[in-house]
C-alpha positions as CSV (number, residue, x, y, z in Angstrom):
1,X,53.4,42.1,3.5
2,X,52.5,38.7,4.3
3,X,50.6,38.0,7.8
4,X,53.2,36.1,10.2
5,X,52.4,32.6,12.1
6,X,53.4,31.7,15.3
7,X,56.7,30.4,14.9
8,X,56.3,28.1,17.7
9,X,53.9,26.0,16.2
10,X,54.4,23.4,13.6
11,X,52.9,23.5,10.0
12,X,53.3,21.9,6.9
13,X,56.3,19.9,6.6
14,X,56.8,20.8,9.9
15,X,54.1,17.7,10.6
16,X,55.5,15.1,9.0
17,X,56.7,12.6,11.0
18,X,60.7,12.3,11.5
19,X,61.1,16.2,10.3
20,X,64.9,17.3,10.3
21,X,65.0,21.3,8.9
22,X,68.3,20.8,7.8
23,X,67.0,18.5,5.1
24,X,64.8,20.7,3.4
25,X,66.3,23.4,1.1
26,X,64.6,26.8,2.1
27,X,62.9,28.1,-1.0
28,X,61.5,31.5,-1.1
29,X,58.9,33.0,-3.2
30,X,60.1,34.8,-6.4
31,X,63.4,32.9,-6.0
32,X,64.5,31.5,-9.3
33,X,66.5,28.2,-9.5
34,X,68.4,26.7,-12.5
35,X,68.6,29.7,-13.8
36,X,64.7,29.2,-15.3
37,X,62.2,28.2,-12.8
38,X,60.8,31.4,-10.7
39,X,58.9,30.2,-7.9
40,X,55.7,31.3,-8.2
41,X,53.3,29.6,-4.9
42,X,53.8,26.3,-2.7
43,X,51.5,23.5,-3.8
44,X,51.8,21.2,-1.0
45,X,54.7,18.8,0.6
46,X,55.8,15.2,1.4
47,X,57.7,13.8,4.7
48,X,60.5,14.3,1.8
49,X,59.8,16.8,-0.7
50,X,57.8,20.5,-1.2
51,X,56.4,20.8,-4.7
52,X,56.1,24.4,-5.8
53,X,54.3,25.8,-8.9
54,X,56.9,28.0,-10.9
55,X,56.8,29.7,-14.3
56,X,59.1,28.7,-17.3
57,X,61.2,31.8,-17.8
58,X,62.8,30.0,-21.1
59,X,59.0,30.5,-22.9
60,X,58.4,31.9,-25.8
61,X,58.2,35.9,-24.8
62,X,55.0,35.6,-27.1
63,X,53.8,33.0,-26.0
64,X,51.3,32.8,-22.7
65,X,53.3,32.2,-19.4
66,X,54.3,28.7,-18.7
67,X,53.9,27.3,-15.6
68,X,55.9,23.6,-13.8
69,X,55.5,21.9,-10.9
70,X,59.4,21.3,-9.1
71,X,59.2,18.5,-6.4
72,X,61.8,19.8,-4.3
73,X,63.5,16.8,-2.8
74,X,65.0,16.9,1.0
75,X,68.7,15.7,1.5
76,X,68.7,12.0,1.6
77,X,71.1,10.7,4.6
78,X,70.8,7.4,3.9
79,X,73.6,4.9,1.5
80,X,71.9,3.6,-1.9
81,X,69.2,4.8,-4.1
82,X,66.5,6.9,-2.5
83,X,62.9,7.4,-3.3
84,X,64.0,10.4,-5.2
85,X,65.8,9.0,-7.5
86,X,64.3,6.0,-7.6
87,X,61.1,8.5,-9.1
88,X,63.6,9.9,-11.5
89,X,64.9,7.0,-13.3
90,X,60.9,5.9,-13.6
91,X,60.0,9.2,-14.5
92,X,63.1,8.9,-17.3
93,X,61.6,5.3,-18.6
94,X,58.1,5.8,-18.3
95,X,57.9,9.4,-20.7
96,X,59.8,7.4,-23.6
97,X,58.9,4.0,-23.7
98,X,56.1,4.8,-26.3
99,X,54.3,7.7,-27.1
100,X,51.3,6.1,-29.2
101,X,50.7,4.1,-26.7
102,X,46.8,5.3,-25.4
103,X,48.1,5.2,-21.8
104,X,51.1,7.0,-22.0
105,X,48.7,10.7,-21.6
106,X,47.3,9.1,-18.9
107,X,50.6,8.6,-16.5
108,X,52.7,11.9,-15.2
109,X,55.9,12.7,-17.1
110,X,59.1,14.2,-16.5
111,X,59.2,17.6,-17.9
112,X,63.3,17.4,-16.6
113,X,65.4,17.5,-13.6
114,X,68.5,19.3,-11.6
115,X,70.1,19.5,-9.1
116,X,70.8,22.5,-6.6
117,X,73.7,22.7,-3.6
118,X,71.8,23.0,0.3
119,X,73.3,23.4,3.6
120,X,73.7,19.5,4.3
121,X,74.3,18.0,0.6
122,X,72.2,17.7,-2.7
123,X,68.9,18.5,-3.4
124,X,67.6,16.7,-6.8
125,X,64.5,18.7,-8.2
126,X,61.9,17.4,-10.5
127,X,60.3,19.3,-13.1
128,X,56.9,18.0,-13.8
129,X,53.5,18.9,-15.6
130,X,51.4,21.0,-13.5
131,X,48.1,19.0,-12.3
132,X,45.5,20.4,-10.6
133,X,44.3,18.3,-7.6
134,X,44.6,14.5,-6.4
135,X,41.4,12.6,-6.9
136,X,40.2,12.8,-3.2
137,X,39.3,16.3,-3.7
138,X,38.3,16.0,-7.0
139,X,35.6,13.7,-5.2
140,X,34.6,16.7,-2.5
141,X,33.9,18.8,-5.9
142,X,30.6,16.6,-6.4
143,X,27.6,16.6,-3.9
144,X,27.7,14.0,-1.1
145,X,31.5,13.4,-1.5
146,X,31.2,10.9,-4.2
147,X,31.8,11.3,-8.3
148,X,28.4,10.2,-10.4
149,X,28.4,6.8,-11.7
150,X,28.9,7.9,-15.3
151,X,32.0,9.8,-14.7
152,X,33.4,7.4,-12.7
153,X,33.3,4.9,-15.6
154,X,34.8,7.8,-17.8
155,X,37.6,8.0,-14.9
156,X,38.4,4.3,-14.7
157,X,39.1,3.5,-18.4
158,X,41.7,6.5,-18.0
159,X,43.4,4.8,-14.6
160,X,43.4,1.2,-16.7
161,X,44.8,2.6,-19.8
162,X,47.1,4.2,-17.6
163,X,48.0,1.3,-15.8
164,X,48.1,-1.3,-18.9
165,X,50.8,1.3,-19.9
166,X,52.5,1.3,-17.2
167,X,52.5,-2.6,-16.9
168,X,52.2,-3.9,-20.4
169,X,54.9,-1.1,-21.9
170,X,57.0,-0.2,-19.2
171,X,57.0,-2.9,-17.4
172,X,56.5,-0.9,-14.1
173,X,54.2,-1.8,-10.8
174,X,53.5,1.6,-9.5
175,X,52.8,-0.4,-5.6
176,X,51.1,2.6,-4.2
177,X,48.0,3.4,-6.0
178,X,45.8,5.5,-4.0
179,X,43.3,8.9,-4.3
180,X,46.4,11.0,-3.2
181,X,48.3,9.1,-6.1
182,X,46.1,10.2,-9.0
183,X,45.7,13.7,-10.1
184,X,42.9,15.4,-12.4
185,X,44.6,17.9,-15.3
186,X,43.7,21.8,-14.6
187,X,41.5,22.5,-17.0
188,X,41.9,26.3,-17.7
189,X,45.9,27.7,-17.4
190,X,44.2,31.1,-16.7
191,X,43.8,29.9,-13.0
192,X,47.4,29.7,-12.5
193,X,47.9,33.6,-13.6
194,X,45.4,34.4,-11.1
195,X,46.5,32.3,-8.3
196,X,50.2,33.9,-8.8
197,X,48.9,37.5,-9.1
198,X,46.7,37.0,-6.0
199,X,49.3,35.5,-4.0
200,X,51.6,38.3,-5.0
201,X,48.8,40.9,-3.7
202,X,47.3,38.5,-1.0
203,X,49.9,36.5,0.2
204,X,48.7,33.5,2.7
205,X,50.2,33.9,6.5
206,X,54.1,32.7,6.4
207,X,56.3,31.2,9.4
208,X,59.8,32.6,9.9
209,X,62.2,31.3,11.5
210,X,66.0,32.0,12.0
211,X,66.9,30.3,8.7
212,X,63.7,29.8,6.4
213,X,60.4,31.2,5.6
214,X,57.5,28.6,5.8
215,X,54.5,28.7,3.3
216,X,51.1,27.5,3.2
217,X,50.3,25.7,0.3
218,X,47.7,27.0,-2.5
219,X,46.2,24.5,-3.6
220,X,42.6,24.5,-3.8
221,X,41.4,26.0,-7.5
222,X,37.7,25.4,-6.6
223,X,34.9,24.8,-8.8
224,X,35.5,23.6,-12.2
225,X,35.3,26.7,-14.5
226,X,34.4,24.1,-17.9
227,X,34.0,20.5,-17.8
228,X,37.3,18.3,-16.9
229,X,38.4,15.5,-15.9
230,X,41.3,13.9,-17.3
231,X,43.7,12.0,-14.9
232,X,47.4,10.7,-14.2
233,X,48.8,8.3,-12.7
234,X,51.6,10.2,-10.6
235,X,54.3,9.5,-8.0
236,X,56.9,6.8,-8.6
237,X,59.0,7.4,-6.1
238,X,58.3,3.7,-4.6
239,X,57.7,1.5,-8.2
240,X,59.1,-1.3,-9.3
241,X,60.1,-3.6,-11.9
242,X,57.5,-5.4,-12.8
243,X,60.0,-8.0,-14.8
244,X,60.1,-10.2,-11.5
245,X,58.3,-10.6,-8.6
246,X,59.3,-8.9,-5.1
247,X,58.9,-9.6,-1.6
248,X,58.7,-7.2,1.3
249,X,56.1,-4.4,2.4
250,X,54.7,-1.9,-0.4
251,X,51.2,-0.1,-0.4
252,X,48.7,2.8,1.4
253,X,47.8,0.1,4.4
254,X,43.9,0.4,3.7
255,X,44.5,-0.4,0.1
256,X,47.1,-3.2,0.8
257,X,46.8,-6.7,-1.2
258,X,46.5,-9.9,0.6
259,X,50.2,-11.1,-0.6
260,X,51.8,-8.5,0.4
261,X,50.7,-8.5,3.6
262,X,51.5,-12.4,4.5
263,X,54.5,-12.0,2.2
264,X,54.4,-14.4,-0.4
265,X,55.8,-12.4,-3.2
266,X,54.1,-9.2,-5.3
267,X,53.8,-8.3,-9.5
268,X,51.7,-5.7,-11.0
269,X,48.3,-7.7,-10.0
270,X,49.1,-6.0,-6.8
271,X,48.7,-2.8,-8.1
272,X,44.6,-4.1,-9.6
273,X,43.9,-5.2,-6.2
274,X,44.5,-1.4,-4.8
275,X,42.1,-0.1,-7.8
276,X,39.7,-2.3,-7.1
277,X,39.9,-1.4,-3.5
278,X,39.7,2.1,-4.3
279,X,36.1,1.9,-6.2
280,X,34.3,2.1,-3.1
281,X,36.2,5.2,-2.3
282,X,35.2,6.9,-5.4
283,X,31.3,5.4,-5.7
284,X,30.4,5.4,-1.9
285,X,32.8,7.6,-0.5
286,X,33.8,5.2,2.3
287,X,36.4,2.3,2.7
288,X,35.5,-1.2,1.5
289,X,38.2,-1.8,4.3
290,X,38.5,-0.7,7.9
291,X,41.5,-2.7,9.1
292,X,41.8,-0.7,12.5
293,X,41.8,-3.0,15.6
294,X,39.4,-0.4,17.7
295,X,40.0,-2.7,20.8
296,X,43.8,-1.8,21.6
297,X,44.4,1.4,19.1
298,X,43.2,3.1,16.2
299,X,46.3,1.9,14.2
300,X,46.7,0.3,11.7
301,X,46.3,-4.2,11.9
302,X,47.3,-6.7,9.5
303,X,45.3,-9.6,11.6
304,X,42.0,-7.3,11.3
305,X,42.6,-6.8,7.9
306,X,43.3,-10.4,6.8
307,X,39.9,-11.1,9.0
308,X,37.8,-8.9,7.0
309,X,39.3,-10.3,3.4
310,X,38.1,-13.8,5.1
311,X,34.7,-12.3,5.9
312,X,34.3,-10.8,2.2
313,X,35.9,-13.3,0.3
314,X,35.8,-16.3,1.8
315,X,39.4,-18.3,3.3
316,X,42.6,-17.6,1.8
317,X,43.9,-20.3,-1.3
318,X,45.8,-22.6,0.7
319,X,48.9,-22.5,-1.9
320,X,49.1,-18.6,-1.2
321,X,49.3,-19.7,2.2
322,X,52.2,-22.0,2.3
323,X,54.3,-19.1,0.1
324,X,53.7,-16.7,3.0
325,X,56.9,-15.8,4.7
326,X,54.6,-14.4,7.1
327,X,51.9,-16.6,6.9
328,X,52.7,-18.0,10.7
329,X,52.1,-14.7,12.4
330,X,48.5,-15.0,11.3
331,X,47.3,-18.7,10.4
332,X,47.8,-22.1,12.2
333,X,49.9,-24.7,10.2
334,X,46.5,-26.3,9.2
335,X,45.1,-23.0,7.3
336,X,43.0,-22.3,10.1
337,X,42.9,-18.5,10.9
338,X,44.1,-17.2,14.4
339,X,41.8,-15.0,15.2
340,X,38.7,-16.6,13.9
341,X,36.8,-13.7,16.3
342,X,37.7,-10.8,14.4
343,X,36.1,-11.9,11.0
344,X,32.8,-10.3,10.4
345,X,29.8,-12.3,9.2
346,X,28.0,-9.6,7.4
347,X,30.6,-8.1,5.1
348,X,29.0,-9.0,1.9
349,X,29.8,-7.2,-1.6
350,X,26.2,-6.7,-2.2
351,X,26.0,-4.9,1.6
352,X,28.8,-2.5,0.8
353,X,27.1,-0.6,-2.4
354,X,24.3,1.8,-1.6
355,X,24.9,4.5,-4.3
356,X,23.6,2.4,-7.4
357,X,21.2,-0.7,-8.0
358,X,19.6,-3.4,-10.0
359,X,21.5,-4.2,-13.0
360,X,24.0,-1.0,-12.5
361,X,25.1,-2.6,-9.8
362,X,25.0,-6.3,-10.6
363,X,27.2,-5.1,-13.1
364,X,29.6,-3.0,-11.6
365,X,30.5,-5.9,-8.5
366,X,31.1,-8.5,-11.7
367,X,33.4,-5.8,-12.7
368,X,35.1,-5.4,-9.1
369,X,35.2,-8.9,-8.3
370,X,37.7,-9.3,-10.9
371,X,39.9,-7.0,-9.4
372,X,39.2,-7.9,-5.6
373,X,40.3,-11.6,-5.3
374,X,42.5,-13.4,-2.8
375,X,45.1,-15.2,-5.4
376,X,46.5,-12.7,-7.5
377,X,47.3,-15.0,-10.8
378,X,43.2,-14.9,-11.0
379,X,43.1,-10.6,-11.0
380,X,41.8,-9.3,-14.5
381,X,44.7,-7.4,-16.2
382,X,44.0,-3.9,-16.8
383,X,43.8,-4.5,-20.5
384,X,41.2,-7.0,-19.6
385,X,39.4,-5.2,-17.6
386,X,39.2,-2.2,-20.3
387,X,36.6,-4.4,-21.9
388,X,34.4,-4.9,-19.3
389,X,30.9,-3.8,-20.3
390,X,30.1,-2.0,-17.0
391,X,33.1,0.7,-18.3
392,X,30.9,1.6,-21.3
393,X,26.8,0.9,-21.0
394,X,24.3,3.7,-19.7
395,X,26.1,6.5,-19.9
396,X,23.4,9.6,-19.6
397,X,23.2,12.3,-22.2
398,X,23.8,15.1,-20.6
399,X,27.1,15.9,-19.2
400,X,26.9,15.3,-15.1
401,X,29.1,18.1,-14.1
402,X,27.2,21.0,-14.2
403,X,24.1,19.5,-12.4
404,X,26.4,17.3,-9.9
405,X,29.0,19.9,-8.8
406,X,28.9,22.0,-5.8
């Protein structure tokens, strides 16, 4: 029997900001749904979804045990498409717009999808591959935090094939690329027998309540048992078409692209400004951005991040300027920037790269520069930038896995 929680504290979905019970169909372990899917553990939740890990009870009986992942989705209460099914209909372009296409195993598919009947209204479940982790923890697997230059390299020519498939072939801008967004294939299916068995004979501490029972999520595998590594591109619960360009606010704020945050109109360069971003994340395990204003709050500001883009890259292109539809809220009709105070005068690239050095790094900031630039027309495409030489020079003999991982 599992160990209870106190059930007057919150956890998991509990957490998420704007929670409504009623909107989250109560799943319980060893419940099967469509008549197929027998929920095996919890692998984690959204402020609008739980994703469990279930076995396929329509495999072959000879055939090893076949485990999903089902995205769950709460009730949607609002009129017009939802992220849910907004994630759907991508899913449903984005696994058959072309298979020999290198990028297409490099993006999540849809496995299928159903429906199931809650309290409140409809639930619309996803079945998806199962991946292992999201690249942030993927990161923690490697001493100090941060994934060895060479397999980083090996990393980013998966994202960019990834993403010139998703741009080039579908036609899609994913608009919120982030570590939590990309997730790293399990490596050894035996880890998911065991992680059933042992939550069977070990299960984690559960809340009940008058209606549900509340799980943890397993989702921590450990150590890589072999060498791995292969990564997706996952949740598109909030992409677009990347046939024309859109207006309004998209993107993790940290990773945010200078358009989108003065409004003057977004495409799939926004998408290579959050990778770019996101190097220094995966290299030197820290935030080429910091946009808090640590004077008033520790949230989130668009004037503090707009200063330190000034600081790192210079003063915005004045054309990008006069298409802002927000543009006044931070700059003077002349260009001049409103709060010249905030922008820091030592934010240099060469000042925010300490891991590598010499021509490593000389290289690697050409190759970033090409994704980190204020007028997004000048942004390398990812096929471009999959023939950047920093992608494919120095890489050591031996494997960095075994002598890198904790």
């Amino acid at each position: 029997m599992a160990p209870r929680l106190d059930s007057r504290s919150p956890i998991e979905e509990e957490k998420t900001p704007y929670y409504d019970t009623s909107r989250f169909y109560p799943i319980c372990l060893g419940q099967v749904l469509h008549g197929r899917y027998q929920i095996a553990t919890k692998l984690g939740y959204g402020s609008s979804s739980t994703v469990w890990l279930a076995r396929d009870l329509h495999s072959w009986r000879w055939s090893r045990e076949r485990y999903v992942a089902l995205k769950i989705n709460a009730v949607n209460r609002r009129s017009g498409q939802n992220t849910a099914e907004n994630e759907l209909a991508m899913l449903k372009h984005i696994s058959s717009v072309n298979k020999n296409h290198q990028g297409w195993n490099f993006v999540r598919r849809l496995s299928g999808s159903f429906t199931i009947d809650g309290a409140i209204g409809t639930h619309l479940c996803l079945v998806l591959e199962f991946l292992r982790e999201p690249l942030w923890l993927y990161c923690r697997r490697f001493v100090g935090g941060v994934i060895p230059v060479d397999v980083l390299k090996v990393i980013m020519q998966m994202i960019l094939h990834g993403l010139d498939y998703l741009h080039s072939e579908c036609q899609v801008i994913h608009t919120d690329l982030k570590l939590d967004n990309i997730l790293v294939k399990l490596e050894d299916l035996a880890i998911l027998d065991r992680d059933a068995l042992d939550e069977y004979h070990n299960p984690l501490p559960q809340k009940i309540t008058h209606d549900r029972t509340i799980y943890l999520s397993r989702n921590n595998y450990g150590p890589f048992s072999i060498p791995a590594g292969i990564v997706q591109i996952a949740d598109f619960g909030y992409s677009k078409s990347g046939k024309t360009h859109h207006s309004g606010c998209i993107q993790a704020e940290a990773y945010r692209a200078p358009e989108v945050i003065i409004d003057s109109g977004y495409s799939c360069s926004a998408d290579i400004w959050s990778l770019g971003v996101m190097m220094w994340d995966l290299l030197e395990g820290k935030r080429l951005f910091d946009p808090i204003d640590k004077r008033i709050s520790d949230e989130y500001d668009d004037s503090v991040h707009l200063a330190q883009l000034t600081g790192l890259l210079g003063p915005p292109p004045p054309d990008m300027l006069r298409s802002g539809q927000r543009t006044s809220m931070f700059y003077e009709p002349n260009g001049n920037f409103k709060h010249p105070e905030l922008i820091p005068q030592d934010l240099k690239f060469e000042n925010t790269v300490s891991m590598i050095s010499g021509q490593e790094k000389t290289k690697f900031l050409e190759f970033v520069k090409k994704m980190v630039r204020w007028n997004p027309e000048e942004r390398s495409t990812a096929s471009n930038l999959l023939k950047d030489p920093w992608l494919y020079q120095d890489f050591a003999a031996e494997h960095p896995f075994e002598k890198n991982q904790r």
